[in-house]
N, CA, C and O atoms as a MOPAC input file, in Angstrom:
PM7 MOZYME 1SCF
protein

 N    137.99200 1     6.12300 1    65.57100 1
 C    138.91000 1     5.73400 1    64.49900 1
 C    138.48400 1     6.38000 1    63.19400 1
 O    137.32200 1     6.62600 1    62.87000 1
 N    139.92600 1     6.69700 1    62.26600 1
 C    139.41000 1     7.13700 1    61.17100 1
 C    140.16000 1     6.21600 1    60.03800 1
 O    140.85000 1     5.25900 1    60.38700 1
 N    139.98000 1     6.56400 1    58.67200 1
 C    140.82100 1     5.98400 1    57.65100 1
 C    141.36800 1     6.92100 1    56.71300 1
 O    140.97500 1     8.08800 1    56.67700 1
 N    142.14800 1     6.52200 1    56.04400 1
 C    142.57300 1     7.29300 1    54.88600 1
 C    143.50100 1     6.61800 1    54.11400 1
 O    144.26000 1     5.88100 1    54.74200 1
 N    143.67500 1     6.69500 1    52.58900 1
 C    144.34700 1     5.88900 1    52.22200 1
 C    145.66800 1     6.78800 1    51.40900 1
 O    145.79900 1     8.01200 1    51.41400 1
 N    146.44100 1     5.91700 1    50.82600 1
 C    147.66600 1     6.22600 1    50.55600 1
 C    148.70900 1     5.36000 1    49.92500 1
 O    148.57600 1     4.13700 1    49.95300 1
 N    149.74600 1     5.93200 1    49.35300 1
 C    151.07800 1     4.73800 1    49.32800 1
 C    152.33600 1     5.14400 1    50.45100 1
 O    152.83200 1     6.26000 1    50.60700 1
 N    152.63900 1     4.03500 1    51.08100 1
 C    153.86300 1     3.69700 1    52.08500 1
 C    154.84900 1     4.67900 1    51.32500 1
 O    155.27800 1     4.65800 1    50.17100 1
 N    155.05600 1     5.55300 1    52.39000 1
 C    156.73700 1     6.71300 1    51.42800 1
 C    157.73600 1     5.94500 1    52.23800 1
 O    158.81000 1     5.45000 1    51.89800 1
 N    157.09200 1     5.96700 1    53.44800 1
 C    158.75500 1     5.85300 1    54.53500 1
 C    158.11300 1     4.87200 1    55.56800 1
 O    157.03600 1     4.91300 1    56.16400 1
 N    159.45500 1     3.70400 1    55.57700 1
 C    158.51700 1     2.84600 1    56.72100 1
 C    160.24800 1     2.37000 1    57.50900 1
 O    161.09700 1     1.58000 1    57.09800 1
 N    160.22600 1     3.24100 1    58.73700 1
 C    161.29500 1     2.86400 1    59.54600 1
 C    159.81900 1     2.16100 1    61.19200 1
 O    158.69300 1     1.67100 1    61.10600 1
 N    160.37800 1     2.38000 1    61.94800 1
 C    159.57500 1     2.82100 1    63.33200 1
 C    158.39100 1     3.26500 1    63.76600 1
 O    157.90100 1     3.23300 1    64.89500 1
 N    157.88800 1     3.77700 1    62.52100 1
 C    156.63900 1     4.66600 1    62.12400 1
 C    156.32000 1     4.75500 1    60.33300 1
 O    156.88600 1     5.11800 1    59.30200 1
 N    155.83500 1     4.53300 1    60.50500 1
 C    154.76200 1     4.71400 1    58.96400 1
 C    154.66000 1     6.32600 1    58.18700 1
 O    153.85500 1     7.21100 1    58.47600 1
 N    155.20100 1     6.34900 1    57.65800 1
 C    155.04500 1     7.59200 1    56.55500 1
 C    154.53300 1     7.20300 1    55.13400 1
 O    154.96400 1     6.30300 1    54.41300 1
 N    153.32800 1     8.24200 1    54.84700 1
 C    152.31000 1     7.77800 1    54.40200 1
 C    152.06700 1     9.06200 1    53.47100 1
 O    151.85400 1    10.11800 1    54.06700 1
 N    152.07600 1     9.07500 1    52.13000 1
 C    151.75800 1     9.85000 1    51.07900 1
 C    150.09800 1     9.72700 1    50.71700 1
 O    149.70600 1     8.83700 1    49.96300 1
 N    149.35200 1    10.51200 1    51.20700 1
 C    148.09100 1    10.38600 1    50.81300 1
 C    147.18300 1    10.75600 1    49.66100 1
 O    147.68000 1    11.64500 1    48.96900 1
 N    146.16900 1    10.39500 1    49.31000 1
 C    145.68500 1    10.78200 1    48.37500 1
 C    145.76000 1    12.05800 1    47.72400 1
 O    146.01800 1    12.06800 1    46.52000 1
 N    145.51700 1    13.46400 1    48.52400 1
 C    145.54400 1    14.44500 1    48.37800 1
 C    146.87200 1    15.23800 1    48.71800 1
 O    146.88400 1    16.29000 1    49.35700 1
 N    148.09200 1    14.53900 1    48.16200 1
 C    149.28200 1    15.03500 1    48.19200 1
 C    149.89200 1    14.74400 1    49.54900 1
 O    151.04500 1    14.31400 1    49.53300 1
 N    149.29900 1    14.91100 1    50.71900 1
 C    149.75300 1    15.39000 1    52.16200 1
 C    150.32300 1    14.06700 1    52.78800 1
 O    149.66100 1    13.03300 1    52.71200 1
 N    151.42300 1    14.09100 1    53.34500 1
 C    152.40200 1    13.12100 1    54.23300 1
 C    151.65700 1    12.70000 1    55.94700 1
 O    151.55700 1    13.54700 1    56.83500 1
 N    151.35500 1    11.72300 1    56.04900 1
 C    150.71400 1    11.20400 1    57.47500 1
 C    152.07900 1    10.62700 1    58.19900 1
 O    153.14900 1    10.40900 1    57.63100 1
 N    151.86200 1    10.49000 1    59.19000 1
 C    152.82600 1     9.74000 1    60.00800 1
 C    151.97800 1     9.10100 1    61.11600 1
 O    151.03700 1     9.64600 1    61.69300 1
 N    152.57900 1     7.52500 1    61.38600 1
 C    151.80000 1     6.74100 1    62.10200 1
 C    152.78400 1     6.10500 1    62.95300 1
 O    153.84100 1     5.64900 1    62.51900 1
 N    152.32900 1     6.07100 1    64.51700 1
 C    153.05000 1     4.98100 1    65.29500 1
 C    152.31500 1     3.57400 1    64.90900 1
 O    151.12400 1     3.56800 1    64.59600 1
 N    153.19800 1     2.23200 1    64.95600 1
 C    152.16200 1     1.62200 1    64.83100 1
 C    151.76600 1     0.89600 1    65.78600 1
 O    152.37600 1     0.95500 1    66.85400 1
 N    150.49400 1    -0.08500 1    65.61300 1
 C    149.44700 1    -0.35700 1    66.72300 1
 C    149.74300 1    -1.65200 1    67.26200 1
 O    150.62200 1    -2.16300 1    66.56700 1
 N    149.40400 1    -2.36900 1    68.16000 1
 C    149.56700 1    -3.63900 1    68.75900 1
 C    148.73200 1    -4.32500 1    67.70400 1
 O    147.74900 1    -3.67800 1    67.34500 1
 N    148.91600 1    -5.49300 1    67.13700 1
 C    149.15700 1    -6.29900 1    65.80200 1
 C    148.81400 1    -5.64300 1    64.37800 1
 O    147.79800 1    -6.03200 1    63.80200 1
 N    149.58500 1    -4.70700 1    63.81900 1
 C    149.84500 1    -4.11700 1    62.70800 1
 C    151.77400 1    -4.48100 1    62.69000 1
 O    152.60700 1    -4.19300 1    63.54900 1
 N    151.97300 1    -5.27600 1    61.21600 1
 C    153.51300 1    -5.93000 1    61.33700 1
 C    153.71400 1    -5.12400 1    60.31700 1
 O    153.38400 1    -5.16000 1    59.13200 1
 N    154.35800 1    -4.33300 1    61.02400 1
 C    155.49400 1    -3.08100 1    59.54800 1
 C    156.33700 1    -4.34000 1    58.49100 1
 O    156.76300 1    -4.03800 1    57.37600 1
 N    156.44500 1    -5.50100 1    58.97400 1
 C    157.37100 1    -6.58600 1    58.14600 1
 C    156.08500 1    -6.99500 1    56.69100 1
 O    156.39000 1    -7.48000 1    55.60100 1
 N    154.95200 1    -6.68200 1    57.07000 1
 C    154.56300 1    -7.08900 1    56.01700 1
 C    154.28700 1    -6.26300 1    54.90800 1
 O    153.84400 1    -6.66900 1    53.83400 1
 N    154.54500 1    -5.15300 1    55.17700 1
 C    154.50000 1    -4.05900 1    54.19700 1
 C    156.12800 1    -3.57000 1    53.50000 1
 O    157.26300 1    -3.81600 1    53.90800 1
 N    155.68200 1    -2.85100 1    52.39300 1
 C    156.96000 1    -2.20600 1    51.63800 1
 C    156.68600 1    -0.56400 1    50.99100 1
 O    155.66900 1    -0.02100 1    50.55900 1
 N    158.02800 1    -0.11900 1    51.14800 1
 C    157.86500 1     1.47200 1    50.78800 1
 C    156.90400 1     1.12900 1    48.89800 1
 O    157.11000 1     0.14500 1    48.18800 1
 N    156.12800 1     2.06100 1    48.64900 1
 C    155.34600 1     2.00200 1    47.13200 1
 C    154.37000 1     1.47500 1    47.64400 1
 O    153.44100 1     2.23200 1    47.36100 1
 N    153.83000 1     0.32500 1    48.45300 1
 C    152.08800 1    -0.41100 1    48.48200 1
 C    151.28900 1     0.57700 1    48.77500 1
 O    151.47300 1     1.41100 1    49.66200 1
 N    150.05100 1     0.47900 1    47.76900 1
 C    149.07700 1     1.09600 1    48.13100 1
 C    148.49000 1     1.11600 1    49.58000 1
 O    149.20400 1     0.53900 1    50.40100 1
 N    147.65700 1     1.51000 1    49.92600 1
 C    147.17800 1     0.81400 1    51.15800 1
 C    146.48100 1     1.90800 1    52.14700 1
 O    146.73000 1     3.11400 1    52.13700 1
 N    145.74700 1     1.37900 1    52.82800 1
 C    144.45800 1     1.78700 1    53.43100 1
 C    144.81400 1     1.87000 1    54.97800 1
 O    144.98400 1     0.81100 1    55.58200 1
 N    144.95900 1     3.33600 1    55.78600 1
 C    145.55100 1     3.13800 1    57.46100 1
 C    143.66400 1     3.07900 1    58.15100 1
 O    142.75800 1     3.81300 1    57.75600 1
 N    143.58100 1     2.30200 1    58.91900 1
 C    142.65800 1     2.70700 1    59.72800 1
 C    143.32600 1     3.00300 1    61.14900 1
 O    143.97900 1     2.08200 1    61.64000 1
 N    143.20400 1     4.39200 1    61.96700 1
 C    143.93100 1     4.71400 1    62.74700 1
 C    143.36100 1     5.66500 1    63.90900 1
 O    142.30400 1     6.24600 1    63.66100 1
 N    143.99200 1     5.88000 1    65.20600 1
 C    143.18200 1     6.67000 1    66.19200 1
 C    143.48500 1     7.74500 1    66.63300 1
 O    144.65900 1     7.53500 1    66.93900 1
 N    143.22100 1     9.06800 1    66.97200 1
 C    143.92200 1     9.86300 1    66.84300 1
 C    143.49200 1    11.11300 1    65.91400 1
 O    142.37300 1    11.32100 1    65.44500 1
 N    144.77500 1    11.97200 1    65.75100 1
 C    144.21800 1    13.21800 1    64.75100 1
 C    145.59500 1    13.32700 1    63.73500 1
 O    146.74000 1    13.66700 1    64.03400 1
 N    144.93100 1    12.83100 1    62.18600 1
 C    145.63400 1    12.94700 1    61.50600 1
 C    146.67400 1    14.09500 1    61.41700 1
 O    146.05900 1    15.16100 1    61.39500 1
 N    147.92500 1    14.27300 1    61.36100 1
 C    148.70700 1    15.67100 1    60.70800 1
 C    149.46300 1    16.08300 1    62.49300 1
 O    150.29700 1    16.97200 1    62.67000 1
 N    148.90600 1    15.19800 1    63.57800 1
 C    149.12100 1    15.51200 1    64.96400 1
 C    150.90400 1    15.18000 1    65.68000 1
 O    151.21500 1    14.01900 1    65.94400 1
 N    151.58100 1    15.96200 1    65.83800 1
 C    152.72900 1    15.25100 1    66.09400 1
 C    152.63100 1    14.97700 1    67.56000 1
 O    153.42100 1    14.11200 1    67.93800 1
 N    152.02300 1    15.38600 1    68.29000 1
 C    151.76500 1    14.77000 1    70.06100 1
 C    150.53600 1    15.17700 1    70.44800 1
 O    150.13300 1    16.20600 1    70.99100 1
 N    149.97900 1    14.12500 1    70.04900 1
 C    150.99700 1    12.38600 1    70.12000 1
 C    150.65200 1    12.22100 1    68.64100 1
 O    149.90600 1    12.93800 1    67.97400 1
 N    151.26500 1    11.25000 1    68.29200 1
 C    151.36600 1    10.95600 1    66.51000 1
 C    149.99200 1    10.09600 1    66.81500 1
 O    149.57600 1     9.63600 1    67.87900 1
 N    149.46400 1    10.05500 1    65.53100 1
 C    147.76500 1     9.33100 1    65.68000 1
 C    148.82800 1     7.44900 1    65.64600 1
 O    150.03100 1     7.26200 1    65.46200 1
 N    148.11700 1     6.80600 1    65.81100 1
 C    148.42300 1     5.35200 1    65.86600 1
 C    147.49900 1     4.47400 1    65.08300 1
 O    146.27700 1     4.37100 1    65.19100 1
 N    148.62900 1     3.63300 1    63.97100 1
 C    147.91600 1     2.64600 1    62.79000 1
 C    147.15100 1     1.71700 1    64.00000 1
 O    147.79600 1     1.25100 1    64.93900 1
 N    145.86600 1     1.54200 1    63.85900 1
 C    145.64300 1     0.17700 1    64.16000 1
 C    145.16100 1    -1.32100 1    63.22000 1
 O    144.88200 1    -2.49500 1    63.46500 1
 N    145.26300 1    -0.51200 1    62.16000 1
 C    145.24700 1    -1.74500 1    60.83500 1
 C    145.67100 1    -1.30100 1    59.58800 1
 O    145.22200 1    -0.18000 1    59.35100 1
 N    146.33200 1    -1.73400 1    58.74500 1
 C    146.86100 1    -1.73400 1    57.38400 1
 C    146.58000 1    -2.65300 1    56.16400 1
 O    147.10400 1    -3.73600 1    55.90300 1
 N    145.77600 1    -2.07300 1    55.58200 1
 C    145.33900 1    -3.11500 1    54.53600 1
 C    145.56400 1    -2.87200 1    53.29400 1
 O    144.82400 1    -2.08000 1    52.71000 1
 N    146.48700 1    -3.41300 1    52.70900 1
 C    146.88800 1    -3.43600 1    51.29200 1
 C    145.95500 1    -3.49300 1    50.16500 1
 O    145.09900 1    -4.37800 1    50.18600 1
 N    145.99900 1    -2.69900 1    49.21500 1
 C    145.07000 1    -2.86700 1    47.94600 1
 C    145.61500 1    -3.65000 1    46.82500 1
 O    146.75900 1    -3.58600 1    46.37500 1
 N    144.83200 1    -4.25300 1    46.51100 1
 C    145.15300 1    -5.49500 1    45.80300 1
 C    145.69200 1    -4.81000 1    43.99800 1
 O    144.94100 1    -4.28500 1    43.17700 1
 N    146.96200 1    -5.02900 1    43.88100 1
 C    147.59100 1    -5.04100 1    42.63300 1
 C    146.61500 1    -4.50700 1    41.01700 1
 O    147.17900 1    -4.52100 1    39.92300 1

């Protein structure tokens, strides 16, 4: 697993993810990560498995943790 953080750009089905260093992530997400609790703009922290920037297979969120306001 790796991390990287970011703000939520696009959140349909998958997680699109504006990262620190300009670059767009995309995430399937993981068995208990709830896309309902997040919103497009939150900061927030993916810890995820996989290879970032990978479209097959897309790396997979397995936790999302919001940075506090």
């Amino acid at each position: 697993t790796a991390a990287v953080c970011g703000v939520v750009n696009r959140l349909v089905d998958f997680l699109g993810l504006l990262t620190e260093v300009d670059t767009y992530g995309f995430f399937d997400f993981g068995e208990g990560v709830d896309p309902d609790a997040l919103e497009e703009g939150d900061s927030v922290t993916v810890t995820y498995t996989g290879e970032l920037g990978s479209e097959d297979p897309v790396p997979v969120a397995v936790a999302v943790e919001k940075e506090d306001a």
